[in-house]
N, CA, C and O atoms as a CHARMM CRD file, in Angstrom:
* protein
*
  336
    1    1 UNK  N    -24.14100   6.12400  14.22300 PROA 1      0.00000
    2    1 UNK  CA   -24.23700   7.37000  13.49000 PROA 1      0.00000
    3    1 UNK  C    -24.70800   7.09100  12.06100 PROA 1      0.00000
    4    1 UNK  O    -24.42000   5.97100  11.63900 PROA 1      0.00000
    5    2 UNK  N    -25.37900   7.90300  11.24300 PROA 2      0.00000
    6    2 UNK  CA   -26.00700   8.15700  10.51900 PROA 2      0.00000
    7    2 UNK  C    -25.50100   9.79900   9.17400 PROA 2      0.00000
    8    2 UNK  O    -25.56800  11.01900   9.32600 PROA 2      0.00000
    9    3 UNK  N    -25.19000   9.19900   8.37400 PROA 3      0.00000
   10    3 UNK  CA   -24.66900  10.21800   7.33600 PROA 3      0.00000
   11    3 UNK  C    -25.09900  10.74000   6.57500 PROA 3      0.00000
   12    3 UNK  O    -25.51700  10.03400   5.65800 PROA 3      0.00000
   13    4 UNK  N    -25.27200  12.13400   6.44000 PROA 4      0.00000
   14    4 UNK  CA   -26.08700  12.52700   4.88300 PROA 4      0.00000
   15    4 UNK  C    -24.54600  13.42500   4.09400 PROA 4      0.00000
   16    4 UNK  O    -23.66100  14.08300   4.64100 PROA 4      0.00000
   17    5 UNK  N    -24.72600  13.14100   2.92600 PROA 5      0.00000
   18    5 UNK  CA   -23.78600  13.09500   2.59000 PROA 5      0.00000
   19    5 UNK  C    -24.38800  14.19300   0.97000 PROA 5      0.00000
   20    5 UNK  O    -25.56400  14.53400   0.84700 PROA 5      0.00000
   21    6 UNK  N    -23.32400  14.54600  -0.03600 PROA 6      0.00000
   22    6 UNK  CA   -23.56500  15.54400  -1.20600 PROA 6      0.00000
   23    6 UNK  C    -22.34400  15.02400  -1.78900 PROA 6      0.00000
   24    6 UNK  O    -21.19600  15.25600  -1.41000 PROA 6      0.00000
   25    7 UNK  N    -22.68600  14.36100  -2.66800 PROA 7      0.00000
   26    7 UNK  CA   -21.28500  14.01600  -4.02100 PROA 7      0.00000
   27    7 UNK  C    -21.60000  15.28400  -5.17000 PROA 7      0.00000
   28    7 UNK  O    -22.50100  16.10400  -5.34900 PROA 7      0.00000
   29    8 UNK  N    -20.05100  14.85400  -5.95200 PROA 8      0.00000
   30    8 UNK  CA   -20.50100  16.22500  -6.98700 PROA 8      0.00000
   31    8 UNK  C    -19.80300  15.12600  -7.88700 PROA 8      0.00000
   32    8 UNK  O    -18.98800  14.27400  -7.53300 PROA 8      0.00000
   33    9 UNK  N    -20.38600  15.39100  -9.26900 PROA 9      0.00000
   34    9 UNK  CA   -20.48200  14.31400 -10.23600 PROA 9      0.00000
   35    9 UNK  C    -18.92800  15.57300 -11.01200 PROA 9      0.00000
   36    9 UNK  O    -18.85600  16.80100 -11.04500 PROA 9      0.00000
   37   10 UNK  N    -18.07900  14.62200 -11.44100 PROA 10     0.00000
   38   10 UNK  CA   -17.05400  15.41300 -12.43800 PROA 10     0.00000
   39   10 UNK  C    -17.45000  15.24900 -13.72900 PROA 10     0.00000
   40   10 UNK  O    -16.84500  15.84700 -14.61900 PROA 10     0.00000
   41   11 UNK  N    -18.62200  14.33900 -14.04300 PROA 11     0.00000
   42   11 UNK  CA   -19.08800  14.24900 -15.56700 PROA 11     0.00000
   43   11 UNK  C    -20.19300  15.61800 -15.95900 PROA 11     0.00000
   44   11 UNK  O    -20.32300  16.24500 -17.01000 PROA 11     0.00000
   45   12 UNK  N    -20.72200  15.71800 -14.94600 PROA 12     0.00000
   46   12 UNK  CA   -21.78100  16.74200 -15.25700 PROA 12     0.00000
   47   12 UNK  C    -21.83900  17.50500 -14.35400 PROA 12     0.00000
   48   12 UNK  O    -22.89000  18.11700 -14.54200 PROA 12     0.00000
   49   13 UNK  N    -21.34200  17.89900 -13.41000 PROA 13     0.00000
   50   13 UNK  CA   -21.45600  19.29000 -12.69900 PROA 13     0.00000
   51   13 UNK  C    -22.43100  19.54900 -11.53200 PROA 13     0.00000
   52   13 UNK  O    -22.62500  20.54400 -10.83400 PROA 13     0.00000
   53   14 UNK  N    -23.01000  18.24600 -11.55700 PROA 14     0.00000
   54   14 UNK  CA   -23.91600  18.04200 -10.89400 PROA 14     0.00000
   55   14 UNK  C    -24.06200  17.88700  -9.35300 PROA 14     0.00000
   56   14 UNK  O    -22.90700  18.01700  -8.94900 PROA 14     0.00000
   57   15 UNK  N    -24.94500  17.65900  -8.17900 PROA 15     0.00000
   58   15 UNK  CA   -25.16700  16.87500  -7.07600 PROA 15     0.00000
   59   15 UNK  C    -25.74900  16.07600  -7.06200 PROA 15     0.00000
   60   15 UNK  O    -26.83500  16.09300  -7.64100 PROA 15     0.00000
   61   16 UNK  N    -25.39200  15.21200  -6.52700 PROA 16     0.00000
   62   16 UNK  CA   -26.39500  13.94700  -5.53600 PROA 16     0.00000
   63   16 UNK  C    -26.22700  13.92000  -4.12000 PROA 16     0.00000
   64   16 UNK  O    -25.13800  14.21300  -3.62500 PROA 16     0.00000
   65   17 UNK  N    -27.19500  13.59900  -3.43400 PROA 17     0.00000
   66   17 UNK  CA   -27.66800  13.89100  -2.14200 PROA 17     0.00000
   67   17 UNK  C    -28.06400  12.40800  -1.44300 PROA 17     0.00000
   68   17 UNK  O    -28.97000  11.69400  -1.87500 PROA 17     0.00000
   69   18 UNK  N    -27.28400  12.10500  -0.37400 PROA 18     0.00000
   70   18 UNK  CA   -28.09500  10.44600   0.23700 PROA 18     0.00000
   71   18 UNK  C    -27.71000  10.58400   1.69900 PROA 18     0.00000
   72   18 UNK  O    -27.19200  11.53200   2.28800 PROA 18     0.00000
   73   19 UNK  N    -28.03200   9.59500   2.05700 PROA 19     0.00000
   74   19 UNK  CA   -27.29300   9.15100   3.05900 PROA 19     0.00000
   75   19 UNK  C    -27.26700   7.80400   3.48500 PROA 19     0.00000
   76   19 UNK  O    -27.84700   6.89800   2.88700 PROA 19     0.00000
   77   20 UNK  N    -26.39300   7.62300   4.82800 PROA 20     0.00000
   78   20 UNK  CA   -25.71900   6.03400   4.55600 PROA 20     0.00000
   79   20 UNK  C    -25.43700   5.95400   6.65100 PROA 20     0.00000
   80   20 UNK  O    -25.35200   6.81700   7.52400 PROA 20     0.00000
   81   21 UNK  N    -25.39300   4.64900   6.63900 PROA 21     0.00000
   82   21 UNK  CA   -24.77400   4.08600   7.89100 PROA 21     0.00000
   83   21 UNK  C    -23.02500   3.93900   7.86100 PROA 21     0.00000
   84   21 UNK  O    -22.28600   3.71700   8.81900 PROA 21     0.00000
   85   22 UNK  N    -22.74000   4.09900   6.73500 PROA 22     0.00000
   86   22 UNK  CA   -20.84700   3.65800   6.25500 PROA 22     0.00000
   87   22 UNK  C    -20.40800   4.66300   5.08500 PROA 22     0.00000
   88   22 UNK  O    -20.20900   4.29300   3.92900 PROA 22     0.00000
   89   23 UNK  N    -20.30000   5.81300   5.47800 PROA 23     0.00000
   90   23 UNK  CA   -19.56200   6.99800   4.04200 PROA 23     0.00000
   91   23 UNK  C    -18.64000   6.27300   3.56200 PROA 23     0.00000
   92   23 UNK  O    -18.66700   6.18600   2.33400 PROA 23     0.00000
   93   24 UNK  N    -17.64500   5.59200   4.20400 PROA 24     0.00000
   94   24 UNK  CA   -16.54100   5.26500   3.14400 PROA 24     0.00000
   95   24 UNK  C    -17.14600   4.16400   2.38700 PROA 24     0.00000
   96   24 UNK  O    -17.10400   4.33100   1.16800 PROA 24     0.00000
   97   25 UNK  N    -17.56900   3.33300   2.70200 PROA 25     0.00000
   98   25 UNK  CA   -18.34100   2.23800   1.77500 PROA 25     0.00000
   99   25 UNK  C    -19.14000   2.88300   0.76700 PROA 25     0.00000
  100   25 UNK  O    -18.87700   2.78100  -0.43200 PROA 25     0.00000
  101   26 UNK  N    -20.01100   3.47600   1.17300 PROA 26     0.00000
  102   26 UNK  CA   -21.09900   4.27800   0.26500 PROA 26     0.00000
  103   26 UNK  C    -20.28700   4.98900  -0.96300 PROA 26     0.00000
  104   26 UNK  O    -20.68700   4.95700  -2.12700 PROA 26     0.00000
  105   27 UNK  N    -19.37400   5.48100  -0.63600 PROA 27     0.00000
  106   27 UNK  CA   -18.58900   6.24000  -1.56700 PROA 27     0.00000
  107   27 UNK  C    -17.84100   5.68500  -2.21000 PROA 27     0.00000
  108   27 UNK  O    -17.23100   6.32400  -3.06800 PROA 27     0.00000
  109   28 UNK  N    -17.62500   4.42300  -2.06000 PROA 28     0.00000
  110   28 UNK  CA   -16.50800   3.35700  -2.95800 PROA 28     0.00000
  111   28 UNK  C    -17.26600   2.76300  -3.71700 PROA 28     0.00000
  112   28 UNK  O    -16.84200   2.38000  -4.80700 PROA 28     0.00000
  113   29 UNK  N    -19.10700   2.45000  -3.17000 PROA 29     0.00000
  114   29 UNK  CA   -19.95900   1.56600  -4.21100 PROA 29     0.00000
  115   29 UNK  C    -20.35100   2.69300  -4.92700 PROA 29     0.00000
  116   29 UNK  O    -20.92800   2.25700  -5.92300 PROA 29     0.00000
  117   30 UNK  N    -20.34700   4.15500  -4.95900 PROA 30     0.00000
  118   30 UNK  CA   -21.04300   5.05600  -5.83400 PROA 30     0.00000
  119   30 UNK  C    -19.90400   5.05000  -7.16800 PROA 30     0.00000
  120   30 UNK  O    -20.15600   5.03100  -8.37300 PROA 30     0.00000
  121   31 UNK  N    -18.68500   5.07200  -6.52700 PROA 31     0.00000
  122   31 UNK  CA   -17.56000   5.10500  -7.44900 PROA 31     0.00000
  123   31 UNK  C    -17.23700   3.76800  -8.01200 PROA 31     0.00000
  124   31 UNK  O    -16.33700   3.74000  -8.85100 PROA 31     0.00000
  125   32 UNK  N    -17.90300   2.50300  -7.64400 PROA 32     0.00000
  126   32 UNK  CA   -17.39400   1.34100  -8.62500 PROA 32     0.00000
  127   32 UNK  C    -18.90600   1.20600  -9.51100 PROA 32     0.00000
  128   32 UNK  O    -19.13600   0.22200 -10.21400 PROA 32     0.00000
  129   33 UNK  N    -20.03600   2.53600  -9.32800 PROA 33     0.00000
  130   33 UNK  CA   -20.72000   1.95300  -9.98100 PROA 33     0.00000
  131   33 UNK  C    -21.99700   1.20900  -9.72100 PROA 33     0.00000
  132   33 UNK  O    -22.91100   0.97700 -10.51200 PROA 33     0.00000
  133   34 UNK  N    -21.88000   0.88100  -8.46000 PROA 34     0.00000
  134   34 UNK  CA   -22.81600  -0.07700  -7.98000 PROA 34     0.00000
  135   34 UNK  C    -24.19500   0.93800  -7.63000 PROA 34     0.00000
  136   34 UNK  O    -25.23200   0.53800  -7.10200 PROA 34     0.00000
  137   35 UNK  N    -24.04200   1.69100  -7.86600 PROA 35     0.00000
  138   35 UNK  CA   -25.45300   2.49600  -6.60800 PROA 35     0.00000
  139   35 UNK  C    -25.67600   3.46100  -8.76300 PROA 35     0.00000
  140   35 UNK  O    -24.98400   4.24600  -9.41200 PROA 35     0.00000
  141   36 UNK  N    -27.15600   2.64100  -9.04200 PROA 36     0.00000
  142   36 UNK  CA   -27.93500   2.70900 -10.24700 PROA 36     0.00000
  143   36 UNK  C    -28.30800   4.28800 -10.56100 PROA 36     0.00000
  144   36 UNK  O    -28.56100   4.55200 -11.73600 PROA 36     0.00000
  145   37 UNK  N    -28.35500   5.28300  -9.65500 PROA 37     0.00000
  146   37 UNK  CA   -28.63700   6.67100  -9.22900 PROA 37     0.00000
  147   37 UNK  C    -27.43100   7.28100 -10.25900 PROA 37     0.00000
  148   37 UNK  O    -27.68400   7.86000 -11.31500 PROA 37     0.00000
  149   38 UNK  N    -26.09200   7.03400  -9.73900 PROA 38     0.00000
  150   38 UNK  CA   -24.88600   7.76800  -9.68300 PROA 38     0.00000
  151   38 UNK  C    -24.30000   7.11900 -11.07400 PROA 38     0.00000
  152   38 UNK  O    -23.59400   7.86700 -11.74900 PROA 38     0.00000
  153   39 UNK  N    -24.48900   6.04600 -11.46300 PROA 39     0.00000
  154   39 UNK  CA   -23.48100   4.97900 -11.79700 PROA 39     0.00000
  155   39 UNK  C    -22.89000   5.64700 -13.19400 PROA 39     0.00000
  156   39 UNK  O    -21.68200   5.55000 -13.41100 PROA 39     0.00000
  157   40 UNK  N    -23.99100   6.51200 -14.39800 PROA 40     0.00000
  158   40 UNK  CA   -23.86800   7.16500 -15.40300 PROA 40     0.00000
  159   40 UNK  C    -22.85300   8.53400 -15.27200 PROA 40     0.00000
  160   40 UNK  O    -22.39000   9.11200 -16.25600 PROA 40     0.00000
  161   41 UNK  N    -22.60900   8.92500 -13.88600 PROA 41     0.00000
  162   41 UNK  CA   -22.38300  10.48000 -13.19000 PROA 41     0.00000
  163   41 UNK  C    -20.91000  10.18300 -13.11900 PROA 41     0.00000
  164   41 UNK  O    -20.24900  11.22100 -13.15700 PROA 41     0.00000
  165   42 UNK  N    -20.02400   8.83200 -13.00700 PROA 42     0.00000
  166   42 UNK  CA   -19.02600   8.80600 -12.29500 PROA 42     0.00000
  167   42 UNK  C    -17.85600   9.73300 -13.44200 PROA 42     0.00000
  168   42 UNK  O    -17.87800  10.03100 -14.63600 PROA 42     0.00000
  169   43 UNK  N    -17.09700   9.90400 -12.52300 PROA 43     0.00000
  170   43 UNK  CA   -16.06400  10.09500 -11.04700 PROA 43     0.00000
  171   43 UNK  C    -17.19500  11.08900 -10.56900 PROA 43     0.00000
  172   43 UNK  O    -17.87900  11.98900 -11.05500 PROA 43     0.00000
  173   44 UNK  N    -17.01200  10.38300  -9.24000 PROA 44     0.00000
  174   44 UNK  CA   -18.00700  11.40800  -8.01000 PROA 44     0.00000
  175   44 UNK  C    -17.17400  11.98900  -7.02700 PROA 44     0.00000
  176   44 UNK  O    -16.18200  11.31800  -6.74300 PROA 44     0.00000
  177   45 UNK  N    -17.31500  13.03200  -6.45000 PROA 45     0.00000
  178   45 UNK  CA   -16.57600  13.57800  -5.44200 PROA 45     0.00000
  179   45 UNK  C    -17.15300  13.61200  -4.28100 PROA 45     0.00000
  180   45 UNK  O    -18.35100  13.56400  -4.56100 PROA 45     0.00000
  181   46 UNK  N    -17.02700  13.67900  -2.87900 PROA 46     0.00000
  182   46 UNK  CA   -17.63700  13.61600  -1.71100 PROA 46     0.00000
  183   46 UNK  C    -17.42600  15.48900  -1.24600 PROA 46     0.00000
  184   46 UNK  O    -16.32600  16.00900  -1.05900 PROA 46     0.00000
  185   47 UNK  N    -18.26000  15.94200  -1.18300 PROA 47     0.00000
  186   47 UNK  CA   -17.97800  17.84700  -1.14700 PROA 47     0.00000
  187   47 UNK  C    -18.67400  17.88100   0.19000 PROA 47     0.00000
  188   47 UNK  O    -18.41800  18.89200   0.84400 PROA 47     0.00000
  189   48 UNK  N    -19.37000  17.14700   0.66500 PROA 48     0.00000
  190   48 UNK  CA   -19.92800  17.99000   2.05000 PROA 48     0.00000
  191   48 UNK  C    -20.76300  16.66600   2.73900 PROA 48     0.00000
  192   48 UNK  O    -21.20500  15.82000   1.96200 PROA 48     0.00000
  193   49 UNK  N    -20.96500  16.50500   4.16600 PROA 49     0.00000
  194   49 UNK  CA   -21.84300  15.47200   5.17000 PROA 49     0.00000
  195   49 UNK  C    -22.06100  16.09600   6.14800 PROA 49     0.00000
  196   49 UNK  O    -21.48800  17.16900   6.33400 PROA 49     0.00000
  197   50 UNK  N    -22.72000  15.71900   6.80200 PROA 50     0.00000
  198   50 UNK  CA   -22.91100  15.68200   8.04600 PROA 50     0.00000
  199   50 UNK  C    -23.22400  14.21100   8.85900 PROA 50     0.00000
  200   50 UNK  O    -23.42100  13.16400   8.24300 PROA 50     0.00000
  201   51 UNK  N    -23.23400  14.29500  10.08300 PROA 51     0.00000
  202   51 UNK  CA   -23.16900  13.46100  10.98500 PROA 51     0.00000
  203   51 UNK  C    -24.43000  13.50200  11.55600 PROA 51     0.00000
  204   51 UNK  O    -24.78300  14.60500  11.97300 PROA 51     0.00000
  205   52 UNK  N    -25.77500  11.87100  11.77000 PROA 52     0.00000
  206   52 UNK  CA   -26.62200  12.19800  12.63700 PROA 52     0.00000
  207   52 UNK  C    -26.80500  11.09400  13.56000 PROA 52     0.00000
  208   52 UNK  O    -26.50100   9.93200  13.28800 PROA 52     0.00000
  209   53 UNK  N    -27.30400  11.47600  14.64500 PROA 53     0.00000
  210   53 UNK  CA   -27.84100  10.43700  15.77000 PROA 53     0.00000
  211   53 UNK  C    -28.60200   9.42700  15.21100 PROA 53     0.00000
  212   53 UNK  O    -28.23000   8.25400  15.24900 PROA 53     0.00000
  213   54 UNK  N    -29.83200   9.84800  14.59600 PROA 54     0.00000
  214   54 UNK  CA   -30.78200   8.95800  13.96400 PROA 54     0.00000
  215   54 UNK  C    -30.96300   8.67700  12.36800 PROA 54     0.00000
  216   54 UNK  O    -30.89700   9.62700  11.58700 PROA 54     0.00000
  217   55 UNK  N    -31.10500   7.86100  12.08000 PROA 55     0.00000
  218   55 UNK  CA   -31.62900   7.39800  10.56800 PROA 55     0.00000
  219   55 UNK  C    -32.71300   8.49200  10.18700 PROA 55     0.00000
  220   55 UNK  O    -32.75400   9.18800   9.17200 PROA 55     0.00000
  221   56 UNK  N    -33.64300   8.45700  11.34800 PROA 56     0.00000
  222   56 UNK  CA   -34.89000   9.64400  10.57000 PROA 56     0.00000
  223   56 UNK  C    -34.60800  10.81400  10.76300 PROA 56     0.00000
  224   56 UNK  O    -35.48700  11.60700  10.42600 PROA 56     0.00000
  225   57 UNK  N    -33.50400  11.32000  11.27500 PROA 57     0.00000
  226   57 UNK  CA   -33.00300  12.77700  10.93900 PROA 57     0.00000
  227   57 UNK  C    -31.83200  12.88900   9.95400 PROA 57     0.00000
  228   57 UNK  O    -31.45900  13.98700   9.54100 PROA 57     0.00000
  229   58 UNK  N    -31.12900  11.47000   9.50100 PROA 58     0.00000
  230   58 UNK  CA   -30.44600  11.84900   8.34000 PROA 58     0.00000
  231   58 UNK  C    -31.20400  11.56300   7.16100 PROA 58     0.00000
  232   58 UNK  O    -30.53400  11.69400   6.13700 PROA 58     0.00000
  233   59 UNK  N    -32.76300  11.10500   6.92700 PROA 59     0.00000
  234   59 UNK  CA   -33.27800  10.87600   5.81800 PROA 59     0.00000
  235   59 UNK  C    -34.18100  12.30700   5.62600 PROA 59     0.00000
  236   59 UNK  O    -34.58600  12.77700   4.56200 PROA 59     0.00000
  237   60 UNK  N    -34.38400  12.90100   7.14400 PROA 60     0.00000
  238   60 UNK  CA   -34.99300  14.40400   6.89400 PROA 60     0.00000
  239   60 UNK  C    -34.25800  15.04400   5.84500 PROA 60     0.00000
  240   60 UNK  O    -34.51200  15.49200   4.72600 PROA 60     0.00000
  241   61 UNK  N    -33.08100  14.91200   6.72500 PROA 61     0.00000
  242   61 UNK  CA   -31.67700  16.24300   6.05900 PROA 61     0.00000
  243   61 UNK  C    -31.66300  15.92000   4.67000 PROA 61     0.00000
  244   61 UNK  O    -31.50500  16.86700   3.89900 PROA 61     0.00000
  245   62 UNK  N    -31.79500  14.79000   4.19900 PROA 62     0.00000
  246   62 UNK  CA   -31.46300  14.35000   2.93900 PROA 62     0.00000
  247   62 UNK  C    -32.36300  14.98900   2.19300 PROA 62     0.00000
  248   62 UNK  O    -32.04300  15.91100   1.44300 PROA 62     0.00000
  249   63 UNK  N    -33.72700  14.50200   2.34700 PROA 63     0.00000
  250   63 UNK  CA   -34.75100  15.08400   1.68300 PROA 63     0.00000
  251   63 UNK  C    -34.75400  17.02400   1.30100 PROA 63     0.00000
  252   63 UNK  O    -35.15000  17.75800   0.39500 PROA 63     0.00000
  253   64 UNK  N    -34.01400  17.16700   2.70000 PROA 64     0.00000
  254   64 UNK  CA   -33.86300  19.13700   2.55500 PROA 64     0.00000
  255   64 UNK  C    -33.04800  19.03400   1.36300 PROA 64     0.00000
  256   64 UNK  O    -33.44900  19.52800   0.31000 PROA 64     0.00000
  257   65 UNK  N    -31.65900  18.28200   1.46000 PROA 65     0.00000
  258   65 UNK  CA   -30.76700  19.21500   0.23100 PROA 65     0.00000
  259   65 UNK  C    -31.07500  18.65700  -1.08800 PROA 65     0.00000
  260   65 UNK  O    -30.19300  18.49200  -1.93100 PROA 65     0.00000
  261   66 UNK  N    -32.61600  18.28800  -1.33900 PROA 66     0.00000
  262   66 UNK  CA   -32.66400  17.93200  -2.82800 PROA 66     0.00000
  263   66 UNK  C    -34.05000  19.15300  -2.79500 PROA 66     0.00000
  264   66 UNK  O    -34.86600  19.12500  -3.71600 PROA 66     0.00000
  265   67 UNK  N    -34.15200  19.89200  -1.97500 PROA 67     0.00000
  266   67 UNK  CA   -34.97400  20.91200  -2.18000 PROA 67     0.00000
  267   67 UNK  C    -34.23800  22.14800  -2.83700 PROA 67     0.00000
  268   67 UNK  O    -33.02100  22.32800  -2.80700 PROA 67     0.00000
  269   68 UNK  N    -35.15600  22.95400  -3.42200 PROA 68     0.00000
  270   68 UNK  CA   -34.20700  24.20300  -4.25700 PROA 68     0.00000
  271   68 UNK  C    -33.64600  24.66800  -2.61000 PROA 68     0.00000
  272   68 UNK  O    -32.42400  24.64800  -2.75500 PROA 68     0.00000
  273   69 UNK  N    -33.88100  25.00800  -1.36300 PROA 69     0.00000
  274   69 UNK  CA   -33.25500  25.79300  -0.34900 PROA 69     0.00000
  275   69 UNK  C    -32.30500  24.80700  -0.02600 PROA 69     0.00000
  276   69 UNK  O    -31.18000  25.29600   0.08300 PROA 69     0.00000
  277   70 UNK  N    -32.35400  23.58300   0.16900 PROA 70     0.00000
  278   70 UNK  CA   -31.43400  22.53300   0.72400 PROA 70     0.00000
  279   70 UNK  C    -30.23200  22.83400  -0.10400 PROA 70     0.00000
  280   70 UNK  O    -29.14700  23.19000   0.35400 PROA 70     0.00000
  281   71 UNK  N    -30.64300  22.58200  -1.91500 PROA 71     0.00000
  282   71 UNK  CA   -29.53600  23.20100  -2.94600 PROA 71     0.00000
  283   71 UNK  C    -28.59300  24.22800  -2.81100 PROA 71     0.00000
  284   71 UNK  O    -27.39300  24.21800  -3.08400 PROA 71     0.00000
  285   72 UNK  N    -29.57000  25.45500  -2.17600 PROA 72     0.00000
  286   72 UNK  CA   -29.34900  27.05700  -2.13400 PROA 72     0.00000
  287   72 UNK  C    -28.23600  26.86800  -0.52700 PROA 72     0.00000
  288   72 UNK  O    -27.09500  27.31700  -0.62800 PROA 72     0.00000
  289   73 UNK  N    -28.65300  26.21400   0.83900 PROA 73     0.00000
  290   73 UNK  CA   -27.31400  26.04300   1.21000 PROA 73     0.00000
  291   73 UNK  C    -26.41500  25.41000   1.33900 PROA 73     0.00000
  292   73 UNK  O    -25.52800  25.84700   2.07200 PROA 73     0.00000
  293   74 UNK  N    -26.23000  24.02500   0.65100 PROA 74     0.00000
  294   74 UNK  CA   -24.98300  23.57400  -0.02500 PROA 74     0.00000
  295   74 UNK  C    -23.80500  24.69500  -0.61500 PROA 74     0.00000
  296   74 UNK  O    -22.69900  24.96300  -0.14600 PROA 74     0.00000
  297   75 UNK  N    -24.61700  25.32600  -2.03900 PROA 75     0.00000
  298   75 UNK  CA   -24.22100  26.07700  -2.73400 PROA 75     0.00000
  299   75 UNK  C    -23.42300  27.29900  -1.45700 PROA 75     0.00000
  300   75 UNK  O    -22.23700  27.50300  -1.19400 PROA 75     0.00000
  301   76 UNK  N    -24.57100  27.84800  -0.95400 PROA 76     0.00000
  302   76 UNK  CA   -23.70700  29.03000   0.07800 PROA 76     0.00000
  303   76 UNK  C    -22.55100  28.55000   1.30800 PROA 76     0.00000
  304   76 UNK  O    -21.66900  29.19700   1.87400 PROA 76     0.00000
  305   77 UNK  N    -22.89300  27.43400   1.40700 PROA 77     0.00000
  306   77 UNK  CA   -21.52100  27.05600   3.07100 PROA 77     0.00000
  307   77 UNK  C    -20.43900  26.13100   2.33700 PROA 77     0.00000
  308   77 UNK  O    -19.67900  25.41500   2.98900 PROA 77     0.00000
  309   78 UNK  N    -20.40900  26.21400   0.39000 PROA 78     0.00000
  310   78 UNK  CA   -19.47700  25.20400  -0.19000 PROA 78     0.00000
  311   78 UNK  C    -18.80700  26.70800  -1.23900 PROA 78     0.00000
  312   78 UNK  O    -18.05400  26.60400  -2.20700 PROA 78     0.00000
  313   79 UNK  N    -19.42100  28.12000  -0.60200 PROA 79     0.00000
  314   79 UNK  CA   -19.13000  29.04600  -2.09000 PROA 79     0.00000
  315   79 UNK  C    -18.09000  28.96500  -2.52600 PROA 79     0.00000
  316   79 UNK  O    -17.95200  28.62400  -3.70000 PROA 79     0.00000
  317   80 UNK  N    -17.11800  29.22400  -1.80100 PROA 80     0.00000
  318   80 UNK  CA   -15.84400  29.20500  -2.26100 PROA 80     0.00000
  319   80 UNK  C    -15.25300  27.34000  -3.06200 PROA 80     0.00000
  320   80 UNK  O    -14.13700  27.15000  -3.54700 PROA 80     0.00000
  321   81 UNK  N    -16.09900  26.52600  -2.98900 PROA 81     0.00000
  322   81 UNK  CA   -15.37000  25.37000  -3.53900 PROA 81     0.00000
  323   81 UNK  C    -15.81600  25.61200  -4.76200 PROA 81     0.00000
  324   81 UNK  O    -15.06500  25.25900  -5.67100 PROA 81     0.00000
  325   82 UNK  N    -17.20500  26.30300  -5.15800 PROA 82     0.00000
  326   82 UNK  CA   -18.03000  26.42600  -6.40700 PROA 82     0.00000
  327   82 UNK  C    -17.11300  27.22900  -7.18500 PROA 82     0.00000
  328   82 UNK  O    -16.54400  26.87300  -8.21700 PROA 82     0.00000
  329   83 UNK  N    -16.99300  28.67900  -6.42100 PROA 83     0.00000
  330   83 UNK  CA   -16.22700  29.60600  -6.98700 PROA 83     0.00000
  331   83 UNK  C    -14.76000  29.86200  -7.70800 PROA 83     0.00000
  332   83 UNK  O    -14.33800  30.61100  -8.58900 PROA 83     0.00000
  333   84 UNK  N    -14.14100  28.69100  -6.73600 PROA 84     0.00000
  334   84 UNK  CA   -13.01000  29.03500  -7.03100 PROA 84     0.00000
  335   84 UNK  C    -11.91700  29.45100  -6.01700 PROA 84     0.00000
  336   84 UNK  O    -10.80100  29.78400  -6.41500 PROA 84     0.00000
C-alpha cells in the first residue's frame, strides 16, 4: 500500500501534501525535521490520507491536493476540523 497523506503545519496554518510507502515513519521524519519541505513548518499534524494500491495512483492523488480543487476538497470533507 501506498499513502497520500495532508499535514497541517501549527506554525503557519498551512498544508503539505505527499505521499509515502510508511505514514508512521514519514510522519516522525517530517516531525524530527528530516524531510527539507516541512522542516521550517514544524509541529506538523497528520489531518487526512488515504490508502492506495499503486505508487502511481498515490503520486496522482498527491499532485490533485496541491491543486486549488485538490485544496478546495481537503478544505470541504475536513470543514468542520477548519471550522471548529
Amino acid at each position: 500500500m501506498f499513502y497520500t497523506y495532508v499535514l497541517r503545519s501549527d506554525k503557519d496554518k498551512k498544508n503539505y501534501a505527499g505521499f509515502t510507502k510508511d505514514l508512521k515513519l514519514r510522519l516522525e521524519l517530517h516531525n524530527a525535521g528530516k524531510v527539507n519541505s516541512t522542516k521550517d513548518r514544524r509541529p506538523l499534524k497528520l489531518i487526512y490520507y488515504e490508502a492506495c494500491l499503486s505508487q502511481k495512483d498515490a503520486t496522482k492523488r498527491e499532485k490533485y491536493f496541491k491543486t486549488y480543487y485538490g485544496k478546495m476538497f481537503i478544505k470541504s470533507r475536513l470543514k468542520s476540523y477548519f471550522t471548529g
